[in-house]
N, CA and C atoms of all chains as a GROMACS GRO file, in nm:
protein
  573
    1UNK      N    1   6.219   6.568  10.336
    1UNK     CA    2   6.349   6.631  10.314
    1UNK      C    3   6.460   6.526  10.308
    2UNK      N    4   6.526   6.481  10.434
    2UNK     CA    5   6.582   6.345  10.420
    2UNK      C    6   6.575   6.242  10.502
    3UNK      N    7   6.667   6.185  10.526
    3UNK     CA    8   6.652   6.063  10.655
    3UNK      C    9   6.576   6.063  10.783
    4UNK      N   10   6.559   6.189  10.810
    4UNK     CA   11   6.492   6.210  10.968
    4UNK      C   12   6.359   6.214  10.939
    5UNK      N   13   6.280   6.183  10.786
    5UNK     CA   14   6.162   6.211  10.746
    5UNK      C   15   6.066   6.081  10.818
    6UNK      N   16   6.153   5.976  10.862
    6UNK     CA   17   6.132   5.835  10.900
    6UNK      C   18   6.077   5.877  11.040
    7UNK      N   19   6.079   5.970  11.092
    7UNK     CA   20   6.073   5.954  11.276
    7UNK      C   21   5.977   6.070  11.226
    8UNK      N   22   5.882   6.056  11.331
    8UNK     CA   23   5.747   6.166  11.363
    8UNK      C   24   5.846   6.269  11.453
    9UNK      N   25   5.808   6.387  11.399
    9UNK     CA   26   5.864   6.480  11.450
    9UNK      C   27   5.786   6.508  11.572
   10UNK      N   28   5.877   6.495  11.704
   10UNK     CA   29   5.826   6.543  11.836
   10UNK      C   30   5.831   6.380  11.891
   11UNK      N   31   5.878   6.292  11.817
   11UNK     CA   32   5.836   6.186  11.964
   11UNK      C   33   6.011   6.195  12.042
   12UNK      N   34   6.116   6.178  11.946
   12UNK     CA   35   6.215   6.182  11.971
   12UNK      C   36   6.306   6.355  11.986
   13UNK      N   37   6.381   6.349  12.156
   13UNK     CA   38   6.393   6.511  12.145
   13UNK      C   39   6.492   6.566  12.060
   14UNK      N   40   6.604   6.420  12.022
   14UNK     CA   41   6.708   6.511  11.944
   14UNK      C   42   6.661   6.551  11.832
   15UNK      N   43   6.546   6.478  11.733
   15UNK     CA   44   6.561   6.474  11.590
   15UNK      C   45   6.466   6.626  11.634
   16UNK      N   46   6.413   6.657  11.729
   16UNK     CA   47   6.304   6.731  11.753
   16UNK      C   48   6.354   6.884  11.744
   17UNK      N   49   6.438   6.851  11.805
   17UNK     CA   50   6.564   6.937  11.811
   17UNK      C   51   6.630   7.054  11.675
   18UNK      N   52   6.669   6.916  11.615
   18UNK     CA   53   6.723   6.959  11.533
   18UNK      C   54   6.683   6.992  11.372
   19UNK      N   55   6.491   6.932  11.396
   19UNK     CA   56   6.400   6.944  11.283
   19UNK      C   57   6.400   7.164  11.338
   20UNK      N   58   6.406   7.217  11.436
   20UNK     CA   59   6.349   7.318  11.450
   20UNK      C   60   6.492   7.391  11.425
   21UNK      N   61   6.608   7.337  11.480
   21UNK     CA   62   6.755   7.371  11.403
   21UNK      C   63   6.752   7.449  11.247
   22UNK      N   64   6.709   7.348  11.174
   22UNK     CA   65   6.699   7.317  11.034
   22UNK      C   66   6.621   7.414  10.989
   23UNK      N   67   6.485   7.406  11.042
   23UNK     CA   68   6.339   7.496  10.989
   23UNK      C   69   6.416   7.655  11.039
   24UNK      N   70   6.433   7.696  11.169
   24UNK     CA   71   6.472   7.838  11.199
   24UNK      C   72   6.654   7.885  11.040
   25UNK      N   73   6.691   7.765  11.077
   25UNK     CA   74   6.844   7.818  10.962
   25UNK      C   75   6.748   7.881  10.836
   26UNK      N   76   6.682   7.794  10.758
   26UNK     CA   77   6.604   7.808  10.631
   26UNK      C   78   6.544   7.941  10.630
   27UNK      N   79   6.487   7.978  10.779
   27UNK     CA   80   6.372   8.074  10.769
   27UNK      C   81   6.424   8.205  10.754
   28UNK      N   82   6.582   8.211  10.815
   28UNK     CA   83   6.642   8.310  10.841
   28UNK      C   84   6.732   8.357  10.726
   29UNK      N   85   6.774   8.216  10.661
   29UNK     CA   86   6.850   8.254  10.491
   29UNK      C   87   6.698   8.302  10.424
   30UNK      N   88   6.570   8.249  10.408
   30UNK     CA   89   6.530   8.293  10.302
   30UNK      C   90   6.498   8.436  10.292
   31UNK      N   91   6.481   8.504  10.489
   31UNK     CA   92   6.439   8.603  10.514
   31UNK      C   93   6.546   8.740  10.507
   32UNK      N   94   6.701   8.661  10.482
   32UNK     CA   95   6.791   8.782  10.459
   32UNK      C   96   6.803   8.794  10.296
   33UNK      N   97   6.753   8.675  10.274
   33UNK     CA   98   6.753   8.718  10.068
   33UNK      C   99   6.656   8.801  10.015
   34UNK      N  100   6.492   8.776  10.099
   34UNK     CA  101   6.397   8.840  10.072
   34UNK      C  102   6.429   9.014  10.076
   35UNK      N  103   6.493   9.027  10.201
   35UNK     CA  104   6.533   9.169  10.198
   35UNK      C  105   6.667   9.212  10.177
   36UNK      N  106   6.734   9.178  10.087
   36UNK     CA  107   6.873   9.222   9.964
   36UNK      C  108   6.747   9.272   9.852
   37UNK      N  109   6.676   9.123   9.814
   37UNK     CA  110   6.628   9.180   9.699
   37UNK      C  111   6.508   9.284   9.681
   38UNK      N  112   6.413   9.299   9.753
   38UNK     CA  113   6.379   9.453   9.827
   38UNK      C  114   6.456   9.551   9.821
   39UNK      N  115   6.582   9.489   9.891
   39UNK     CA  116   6.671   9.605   9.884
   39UNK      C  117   6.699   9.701   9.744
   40UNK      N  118   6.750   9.616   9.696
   40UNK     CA  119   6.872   9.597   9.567
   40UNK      C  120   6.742   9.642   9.475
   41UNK      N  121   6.615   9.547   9.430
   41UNK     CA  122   6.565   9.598   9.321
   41UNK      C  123   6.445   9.693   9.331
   42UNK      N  124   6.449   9.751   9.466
   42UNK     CA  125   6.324   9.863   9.502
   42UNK      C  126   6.409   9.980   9.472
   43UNK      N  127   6.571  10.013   9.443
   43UNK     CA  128   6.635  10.086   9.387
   43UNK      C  129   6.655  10.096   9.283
   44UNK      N  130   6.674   9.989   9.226
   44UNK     CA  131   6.649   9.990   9.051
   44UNK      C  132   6.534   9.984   8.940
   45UNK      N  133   6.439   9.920   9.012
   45UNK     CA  134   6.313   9.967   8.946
   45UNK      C  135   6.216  10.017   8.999
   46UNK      N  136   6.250  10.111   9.154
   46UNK     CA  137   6.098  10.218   9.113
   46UNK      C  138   6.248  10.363   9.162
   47UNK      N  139   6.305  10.389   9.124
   47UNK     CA  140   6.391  10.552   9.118
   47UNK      C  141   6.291  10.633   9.134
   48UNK      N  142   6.172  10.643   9.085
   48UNK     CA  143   6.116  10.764   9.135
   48UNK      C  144   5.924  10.725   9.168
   49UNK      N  145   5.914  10.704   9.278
   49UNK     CA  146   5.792  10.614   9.286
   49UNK      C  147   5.672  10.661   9.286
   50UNK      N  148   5.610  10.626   9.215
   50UNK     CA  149   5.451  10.696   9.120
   50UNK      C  150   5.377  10.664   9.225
   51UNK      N  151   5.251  10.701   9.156
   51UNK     CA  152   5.141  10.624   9.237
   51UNK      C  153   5.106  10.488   9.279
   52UNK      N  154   5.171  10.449   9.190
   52UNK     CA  155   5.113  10.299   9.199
   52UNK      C  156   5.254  10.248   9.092
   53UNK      N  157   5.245  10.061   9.125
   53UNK     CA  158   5.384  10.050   9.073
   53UNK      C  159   5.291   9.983   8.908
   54UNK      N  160   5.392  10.047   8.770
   54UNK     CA  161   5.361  10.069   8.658
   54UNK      C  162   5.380   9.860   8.624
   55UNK      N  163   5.329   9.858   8.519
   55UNK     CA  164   5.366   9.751   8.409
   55UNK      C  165   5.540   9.698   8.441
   56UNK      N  166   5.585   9.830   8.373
   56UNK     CA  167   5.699   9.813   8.340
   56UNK      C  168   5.780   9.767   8.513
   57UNK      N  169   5.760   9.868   8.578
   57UNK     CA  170   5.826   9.850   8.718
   57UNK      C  171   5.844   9.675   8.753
   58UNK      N  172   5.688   9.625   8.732
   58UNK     CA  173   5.693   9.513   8.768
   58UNK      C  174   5.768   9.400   8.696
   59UNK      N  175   5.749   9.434   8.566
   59UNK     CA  176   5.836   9.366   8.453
   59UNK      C  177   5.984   9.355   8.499
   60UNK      N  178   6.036   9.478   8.536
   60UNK     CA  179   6.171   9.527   8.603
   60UNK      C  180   6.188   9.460   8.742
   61UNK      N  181   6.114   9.437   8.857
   61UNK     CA  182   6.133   9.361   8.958
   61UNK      C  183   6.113   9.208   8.976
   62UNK      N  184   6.039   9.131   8.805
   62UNK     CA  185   6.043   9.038   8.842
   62UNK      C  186   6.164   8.966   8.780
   63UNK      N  187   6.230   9.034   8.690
   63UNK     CA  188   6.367   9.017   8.611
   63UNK      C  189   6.476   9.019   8.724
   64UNK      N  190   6.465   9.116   8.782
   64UNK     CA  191   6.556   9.172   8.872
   64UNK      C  192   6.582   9.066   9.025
   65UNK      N  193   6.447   9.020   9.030
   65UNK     CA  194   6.447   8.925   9.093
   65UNK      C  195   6.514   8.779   9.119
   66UNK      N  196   6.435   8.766   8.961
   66UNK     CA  197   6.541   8.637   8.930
   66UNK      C  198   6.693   8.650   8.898
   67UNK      N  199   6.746   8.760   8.872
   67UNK     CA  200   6.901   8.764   8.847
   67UNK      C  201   6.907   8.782   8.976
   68UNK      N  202   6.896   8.860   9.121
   68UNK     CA  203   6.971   8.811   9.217
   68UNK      C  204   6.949   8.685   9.274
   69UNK      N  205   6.897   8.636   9.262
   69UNK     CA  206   6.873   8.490   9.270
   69UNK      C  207   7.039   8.397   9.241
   70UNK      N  208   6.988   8.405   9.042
   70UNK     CA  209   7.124   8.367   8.948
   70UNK      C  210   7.243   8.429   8.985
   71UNK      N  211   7.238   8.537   9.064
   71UNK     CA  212   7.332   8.576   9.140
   71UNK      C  213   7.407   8.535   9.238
   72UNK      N  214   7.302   8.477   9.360
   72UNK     CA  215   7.320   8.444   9.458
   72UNK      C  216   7.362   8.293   9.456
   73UNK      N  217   7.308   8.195   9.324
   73UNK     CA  218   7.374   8.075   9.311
   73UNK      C  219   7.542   8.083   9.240
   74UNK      N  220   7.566   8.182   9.213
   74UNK     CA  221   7.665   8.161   9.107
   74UNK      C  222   7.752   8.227   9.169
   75UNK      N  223   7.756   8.313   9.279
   75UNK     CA  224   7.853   8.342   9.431
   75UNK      C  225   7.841   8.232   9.485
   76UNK      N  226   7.786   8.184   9.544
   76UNK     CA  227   7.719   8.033   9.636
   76UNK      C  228   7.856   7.913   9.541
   77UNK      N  229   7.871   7.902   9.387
   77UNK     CA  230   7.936   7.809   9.374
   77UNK      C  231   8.059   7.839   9.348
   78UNK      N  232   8.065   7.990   9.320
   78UNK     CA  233   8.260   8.065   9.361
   78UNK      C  234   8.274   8.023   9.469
   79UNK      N  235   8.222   8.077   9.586
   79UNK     CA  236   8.273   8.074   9.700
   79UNK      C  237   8.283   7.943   9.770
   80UNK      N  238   8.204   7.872   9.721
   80UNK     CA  239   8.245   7.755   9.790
   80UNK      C  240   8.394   7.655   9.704
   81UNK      N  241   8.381   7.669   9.580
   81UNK     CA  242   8.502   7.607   9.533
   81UNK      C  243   8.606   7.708   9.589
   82UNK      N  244   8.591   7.780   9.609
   82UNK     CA  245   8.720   7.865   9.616
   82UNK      C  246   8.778   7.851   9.767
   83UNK      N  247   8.697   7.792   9.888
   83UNK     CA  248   8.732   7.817  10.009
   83UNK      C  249   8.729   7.658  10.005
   84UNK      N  250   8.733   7.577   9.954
   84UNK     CA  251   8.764   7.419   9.929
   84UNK      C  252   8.896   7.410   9.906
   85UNK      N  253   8.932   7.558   9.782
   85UNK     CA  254   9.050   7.477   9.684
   85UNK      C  255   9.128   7.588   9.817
   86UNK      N  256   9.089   7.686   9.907
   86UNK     CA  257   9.205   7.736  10.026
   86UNK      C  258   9.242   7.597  10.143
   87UNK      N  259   9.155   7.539  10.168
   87UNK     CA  260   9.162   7.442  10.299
   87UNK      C  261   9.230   7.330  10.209
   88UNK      N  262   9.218   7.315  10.074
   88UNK     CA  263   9.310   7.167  10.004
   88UNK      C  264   9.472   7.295  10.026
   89UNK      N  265   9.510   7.351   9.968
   89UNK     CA  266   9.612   7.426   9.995
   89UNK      C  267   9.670   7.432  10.107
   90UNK      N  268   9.555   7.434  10.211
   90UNK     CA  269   9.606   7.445  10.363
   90UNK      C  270   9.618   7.333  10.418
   91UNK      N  271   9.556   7.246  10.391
   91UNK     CA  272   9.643   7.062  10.413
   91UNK      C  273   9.715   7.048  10.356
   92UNK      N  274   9.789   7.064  10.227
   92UNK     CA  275   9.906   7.036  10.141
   92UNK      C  276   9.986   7.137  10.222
   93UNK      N  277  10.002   7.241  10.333
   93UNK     CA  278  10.108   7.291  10.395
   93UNK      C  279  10.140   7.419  10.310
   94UNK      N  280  10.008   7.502  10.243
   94UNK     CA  281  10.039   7.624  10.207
   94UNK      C  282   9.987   7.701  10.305
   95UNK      N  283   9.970   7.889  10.247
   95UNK     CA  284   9.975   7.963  10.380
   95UNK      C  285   9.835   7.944  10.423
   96UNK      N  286   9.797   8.030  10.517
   96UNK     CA  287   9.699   7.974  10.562
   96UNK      C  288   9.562   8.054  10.518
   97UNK      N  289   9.431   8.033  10.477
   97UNK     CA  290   9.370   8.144  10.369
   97UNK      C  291   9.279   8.242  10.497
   98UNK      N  292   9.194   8.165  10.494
   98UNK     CA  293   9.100   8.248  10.603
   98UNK      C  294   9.087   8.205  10.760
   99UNK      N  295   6.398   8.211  11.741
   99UNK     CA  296   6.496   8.194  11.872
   99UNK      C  297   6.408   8.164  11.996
  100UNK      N  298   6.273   8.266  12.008
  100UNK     CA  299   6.231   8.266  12.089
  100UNK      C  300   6.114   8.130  12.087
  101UNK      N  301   6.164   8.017  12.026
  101UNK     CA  302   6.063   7.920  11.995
  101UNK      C  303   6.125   7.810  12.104
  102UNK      N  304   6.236   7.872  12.100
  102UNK     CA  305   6.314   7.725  12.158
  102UNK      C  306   6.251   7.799  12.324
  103UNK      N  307   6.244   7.834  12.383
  103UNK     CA  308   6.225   7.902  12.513
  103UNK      C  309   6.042   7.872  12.527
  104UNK      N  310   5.992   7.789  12.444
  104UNK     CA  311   5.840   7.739  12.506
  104UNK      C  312   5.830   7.644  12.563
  105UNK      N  313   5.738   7.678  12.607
  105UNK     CA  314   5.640   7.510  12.699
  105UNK      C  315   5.721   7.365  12.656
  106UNK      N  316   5.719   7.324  12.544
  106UNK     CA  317   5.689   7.229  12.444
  106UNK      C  318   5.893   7.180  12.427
  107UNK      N  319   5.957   7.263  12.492
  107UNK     CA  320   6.094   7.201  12.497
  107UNK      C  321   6.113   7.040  12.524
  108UNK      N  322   6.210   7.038  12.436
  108UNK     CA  323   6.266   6.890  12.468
  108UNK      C  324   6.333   6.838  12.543
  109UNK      N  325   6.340   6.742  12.634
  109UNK     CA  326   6.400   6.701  12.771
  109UNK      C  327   6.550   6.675  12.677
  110UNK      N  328   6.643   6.707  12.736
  110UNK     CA  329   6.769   6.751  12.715
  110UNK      C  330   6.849   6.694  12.776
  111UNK      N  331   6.772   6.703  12.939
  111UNK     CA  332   6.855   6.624  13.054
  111UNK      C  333   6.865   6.485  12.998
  112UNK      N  334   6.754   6.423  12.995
  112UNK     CA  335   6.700   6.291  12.984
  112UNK      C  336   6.778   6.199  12.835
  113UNK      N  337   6.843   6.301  12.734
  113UNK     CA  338   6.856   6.226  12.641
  113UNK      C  339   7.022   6.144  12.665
  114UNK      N  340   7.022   6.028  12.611
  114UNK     CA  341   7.147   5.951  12.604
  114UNK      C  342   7.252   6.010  12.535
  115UNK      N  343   7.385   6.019  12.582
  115UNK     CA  344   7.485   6.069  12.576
  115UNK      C  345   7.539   6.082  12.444
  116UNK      N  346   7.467   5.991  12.346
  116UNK     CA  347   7.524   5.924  12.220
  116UNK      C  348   7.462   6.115  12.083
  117UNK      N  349   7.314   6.021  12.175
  117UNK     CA  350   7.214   6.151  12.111
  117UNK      C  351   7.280   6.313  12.135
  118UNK      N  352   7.315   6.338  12.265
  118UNK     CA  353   7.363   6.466  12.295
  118UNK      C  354   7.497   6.496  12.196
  119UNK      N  355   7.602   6.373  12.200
  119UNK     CA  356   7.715   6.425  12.079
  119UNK      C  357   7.640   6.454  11.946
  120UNK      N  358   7.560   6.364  11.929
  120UNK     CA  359   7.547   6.366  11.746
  120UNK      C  360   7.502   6.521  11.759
  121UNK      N  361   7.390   6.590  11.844
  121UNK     CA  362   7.344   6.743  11.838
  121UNK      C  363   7.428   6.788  11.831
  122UNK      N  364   7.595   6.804  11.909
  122UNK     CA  365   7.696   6.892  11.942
  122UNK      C  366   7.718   6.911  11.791
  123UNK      N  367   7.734   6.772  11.729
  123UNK     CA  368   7.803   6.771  11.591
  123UNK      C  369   7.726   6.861  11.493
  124UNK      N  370   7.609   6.843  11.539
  124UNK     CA  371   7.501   6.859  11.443
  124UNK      C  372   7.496   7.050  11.402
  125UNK      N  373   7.506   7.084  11.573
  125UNK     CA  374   7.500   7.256  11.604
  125UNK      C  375   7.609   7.298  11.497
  126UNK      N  376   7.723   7.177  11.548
  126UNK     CA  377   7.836   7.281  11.421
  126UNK      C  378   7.845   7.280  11.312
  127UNK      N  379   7.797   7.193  11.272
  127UNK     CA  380   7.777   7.212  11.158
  127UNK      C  381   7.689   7.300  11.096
  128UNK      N  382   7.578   7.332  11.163
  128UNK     CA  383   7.461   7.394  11.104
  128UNK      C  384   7.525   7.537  11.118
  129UNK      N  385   7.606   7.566  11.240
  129UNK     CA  386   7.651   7.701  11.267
  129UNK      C  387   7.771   7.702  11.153
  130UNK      N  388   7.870   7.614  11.108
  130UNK     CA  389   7.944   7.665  10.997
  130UNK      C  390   7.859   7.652  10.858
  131UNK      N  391   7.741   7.618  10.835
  131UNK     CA  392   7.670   7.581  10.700
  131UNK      C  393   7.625   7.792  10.700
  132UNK      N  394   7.590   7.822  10.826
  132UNK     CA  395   7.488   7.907  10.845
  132UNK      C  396   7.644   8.103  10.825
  133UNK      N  397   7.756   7.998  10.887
  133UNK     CA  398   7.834   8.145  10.791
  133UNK      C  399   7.870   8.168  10.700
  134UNK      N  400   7.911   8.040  10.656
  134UNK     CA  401   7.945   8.022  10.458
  134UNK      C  402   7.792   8.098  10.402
  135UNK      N  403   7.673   8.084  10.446
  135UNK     CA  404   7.535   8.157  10.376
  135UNK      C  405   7.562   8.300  10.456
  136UNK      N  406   7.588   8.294  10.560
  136UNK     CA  407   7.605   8.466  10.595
  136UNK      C  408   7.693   8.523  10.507
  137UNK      N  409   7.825   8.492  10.429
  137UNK     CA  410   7.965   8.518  10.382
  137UNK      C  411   7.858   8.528  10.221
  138UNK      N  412   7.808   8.463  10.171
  138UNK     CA  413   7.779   8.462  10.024
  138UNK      C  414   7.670   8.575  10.011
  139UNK      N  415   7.573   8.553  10.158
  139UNK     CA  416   7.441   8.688  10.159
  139UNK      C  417   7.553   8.878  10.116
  140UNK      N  418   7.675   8.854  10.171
  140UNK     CA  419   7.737   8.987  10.138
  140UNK      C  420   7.820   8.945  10.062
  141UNK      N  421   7.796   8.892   9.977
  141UNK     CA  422   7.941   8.889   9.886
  141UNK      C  423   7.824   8.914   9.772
  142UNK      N  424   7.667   8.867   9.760
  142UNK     CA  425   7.600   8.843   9.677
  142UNK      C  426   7.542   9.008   9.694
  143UNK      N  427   7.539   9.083   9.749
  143UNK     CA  428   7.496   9.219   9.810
  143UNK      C  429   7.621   9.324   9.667
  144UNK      N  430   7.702   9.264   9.752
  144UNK     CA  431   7.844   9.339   9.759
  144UNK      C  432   7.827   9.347   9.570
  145UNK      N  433   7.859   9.219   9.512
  145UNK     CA  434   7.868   9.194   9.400
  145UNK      C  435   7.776   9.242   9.266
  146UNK      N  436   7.699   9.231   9.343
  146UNK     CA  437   7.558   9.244   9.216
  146UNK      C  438   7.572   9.406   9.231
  147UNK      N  439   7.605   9.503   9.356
  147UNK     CA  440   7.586   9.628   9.325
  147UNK      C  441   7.724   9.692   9.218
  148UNK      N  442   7.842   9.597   9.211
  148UNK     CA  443   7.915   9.585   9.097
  148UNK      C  444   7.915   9.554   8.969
  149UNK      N  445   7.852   9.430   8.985
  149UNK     CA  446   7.838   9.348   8.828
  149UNK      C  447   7.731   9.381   8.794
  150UNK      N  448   7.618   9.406   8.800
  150UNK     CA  449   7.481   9.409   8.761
  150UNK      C  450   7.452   9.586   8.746
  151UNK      N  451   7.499   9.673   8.688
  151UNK     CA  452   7.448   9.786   8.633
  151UNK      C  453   7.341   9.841   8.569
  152UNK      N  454   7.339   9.738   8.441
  152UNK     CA  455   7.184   9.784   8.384
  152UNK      C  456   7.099   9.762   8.457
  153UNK      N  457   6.949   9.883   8.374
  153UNK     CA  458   6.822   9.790   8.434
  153UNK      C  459   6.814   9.615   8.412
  154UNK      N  460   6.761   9.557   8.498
  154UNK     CA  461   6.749   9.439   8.482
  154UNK      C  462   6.623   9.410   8.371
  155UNK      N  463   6.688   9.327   8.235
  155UNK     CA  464   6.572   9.275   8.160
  155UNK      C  465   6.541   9.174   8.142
  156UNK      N  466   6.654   9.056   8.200
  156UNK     CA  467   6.636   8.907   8.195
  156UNK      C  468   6.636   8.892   8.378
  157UNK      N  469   6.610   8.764   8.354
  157UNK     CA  470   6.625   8.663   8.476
  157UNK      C  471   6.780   8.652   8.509
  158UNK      N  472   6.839   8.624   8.389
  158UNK     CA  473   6.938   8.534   8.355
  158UNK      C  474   7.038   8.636   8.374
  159UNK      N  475   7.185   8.579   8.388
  159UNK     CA  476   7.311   8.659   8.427
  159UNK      C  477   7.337   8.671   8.263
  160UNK      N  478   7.404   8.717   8.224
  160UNK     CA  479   7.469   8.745   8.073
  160UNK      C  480   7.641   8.720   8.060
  161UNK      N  481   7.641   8.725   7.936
  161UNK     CA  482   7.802   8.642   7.951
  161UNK      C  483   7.881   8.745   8.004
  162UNK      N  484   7.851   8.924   8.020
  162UNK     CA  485   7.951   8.957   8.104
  162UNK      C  486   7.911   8.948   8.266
  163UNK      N  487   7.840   8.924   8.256
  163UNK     CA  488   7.753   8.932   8.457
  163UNK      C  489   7.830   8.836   8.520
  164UNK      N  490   7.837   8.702   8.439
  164UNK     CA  491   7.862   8.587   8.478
  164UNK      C  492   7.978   8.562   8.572
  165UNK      N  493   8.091   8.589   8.463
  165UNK     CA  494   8.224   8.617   8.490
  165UNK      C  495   8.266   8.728   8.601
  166UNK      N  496   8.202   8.783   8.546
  166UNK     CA  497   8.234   8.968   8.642
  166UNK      C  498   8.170   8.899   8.790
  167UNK      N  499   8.067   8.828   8.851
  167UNK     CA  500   8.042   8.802   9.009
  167UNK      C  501   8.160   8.712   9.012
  168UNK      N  502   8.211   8.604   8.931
  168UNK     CA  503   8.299   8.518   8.955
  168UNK      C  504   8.442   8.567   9.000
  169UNK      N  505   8.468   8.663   8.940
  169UNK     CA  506   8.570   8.776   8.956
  169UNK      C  507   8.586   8.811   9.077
  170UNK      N  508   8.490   8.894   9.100
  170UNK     CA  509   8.463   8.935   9.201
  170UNK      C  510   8.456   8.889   9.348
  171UNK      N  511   8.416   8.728   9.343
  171UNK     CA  512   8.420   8.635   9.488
  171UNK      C  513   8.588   8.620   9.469
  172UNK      N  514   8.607   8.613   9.361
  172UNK     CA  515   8.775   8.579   9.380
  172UNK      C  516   8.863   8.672   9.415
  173UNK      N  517   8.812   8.794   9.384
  173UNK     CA  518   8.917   8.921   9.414
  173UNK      C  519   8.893   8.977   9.558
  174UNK      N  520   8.792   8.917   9.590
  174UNK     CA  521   8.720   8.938   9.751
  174UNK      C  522   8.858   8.882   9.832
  175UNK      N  523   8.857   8.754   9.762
  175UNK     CA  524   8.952   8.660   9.865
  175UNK      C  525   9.048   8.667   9.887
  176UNK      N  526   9.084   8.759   9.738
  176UNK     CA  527   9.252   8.813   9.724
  176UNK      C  528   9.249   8.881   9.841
  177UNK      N  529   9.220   8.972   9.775
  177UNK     CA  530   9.202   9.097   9.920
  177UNK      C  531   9.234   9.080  10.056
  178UNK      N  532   9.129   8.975  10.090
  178UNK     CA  533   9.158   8.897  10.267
  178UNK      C  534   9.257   8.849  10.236
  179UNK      N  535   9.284   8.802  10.175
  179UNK     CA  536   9.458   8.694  10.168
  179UNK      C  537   9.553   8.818  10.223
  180UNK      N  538   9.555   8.890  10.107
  180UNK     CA  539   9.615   9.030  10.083
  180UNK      C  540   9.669   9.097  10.215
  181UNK      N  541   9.517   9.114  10.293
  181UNK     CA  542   9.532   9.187  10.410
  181UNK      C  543   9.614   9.119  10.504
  182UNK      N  544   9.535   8.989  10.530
  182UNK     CA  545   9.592   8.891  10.668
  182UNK      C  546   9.795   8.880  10.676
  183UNK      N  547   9.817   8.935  10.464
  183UNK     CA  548   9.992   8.881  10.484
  183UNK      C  549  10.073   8.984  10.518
  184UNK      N  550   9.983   9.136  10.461
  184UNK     CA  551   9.986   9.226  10.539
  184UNK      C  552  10.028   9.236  10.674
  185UNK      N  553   9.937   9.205  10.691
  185UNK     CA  554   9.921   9.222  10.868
  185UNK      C  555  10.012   9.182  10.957
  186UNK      N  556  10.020   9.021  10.876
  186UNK     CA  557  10.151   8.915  10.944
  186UNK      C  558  10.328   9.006  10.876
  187UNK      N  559  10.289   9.044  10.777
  187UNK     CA  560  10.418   9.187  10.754
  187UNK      C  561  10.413   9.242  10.893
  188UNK      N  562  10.365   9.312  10.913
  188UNK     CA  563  10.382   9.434  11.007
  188UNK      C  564  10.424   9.357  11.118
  189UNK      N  565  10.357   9.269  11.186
  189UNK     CA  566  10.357   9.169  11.308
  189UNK      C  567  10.535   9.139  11.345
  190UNK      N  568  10.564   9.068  11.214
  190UNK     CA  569  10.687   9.049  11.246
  190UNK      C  570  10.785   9.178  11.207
  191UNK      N  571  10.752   9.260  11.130
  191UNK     CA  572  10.859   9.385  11.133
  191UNK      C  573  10.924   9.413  11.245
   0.00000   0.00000   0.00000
């Protein structure tokens, strides 16, 4: 991953620390995206749920998939320019954003 | 959570003072990395049940999808702006 890749994880307690920091953050973003998109596209492509999930359904959830994804990067780079260009505003002595 | 609470913990006491700041630094950061991803998980919720109407047939956002989430994180912010000057209205009324 990066710099801490140099030290064996577990001899030292901070990096030890903060390798399980790192791993639990990851586990917990990927595990609230996993279930939006469950969420979000088990409503839009099965509305009325058959026996079994069709061709199409799947066709429909794996599309659906990847746009909240393209979704989720393309909020990810609003929101971060946008709460950059509030805190440059808020050092230049405008009001204050969030 | 319940990982940190095993056997296998790291002596904490024992580490040098230098090591203990860089963690302090380290926690906050990871704790402000970890609300900016809490803040986008509902804005990305919030948004897509706006911008994204059709069935889904691409992967891909489309040139109105695009704009319309972009919109949307921005009009979010209005909003909070909106409210907070609000608020500071009333405060001093």
């Amino acid at each position: 991953m990066d710099s801490f890749n140099t030290t064996v994880a577990g001899s030292d307690p901070k990096s030890q620390i903060m390798n399980q920091i790192r791993q639990e953050a990851a586990m917990h973003n990927a595990r609230q995206l996993i279930e939006k998109i469950n969420e979000h596209c088990f409503e839009r492509c099965i509305p009325k749920p058959g026996t079994s999930i069709s061709r199409g359904e799947e066709s429909c959830f794996s599309s659906c998939m990847e746009k909240y994804m393209s979704s989720w990067n393309a909020i990810s780079r609003q929101y971060v320019q946008r709460i950059q260009k509030e805190q440059a505003a808020q050092e230049a002595g405008g009001f204050g954003g969030i | 959570m319940d990982a940190l609470n095993s056997a296998n913990l790291p002596d904490i006491a024992g580490m040098p003072d230098r090591d203990k700041q860089e963690l302090q630094q380290f926690i906050k950061n990871e704790t402000q990395k970890s609300n900016i991803q809490q803040s986008i998980h509902s804005l990305t919720d919030m948004c897509f049940r706006k911008c994204i109407t059709a069935k889904p047939s691409s992967g891909k956002l489309d040139k109105y999808e695009e704009p319309c989430m972009q919109n949307c994180v921005d009009r979010f912010m209005d909003a909070n702006n909106l409210i907070l000057k609000q608020l500071e209205a009333m405060r001093t009324a």
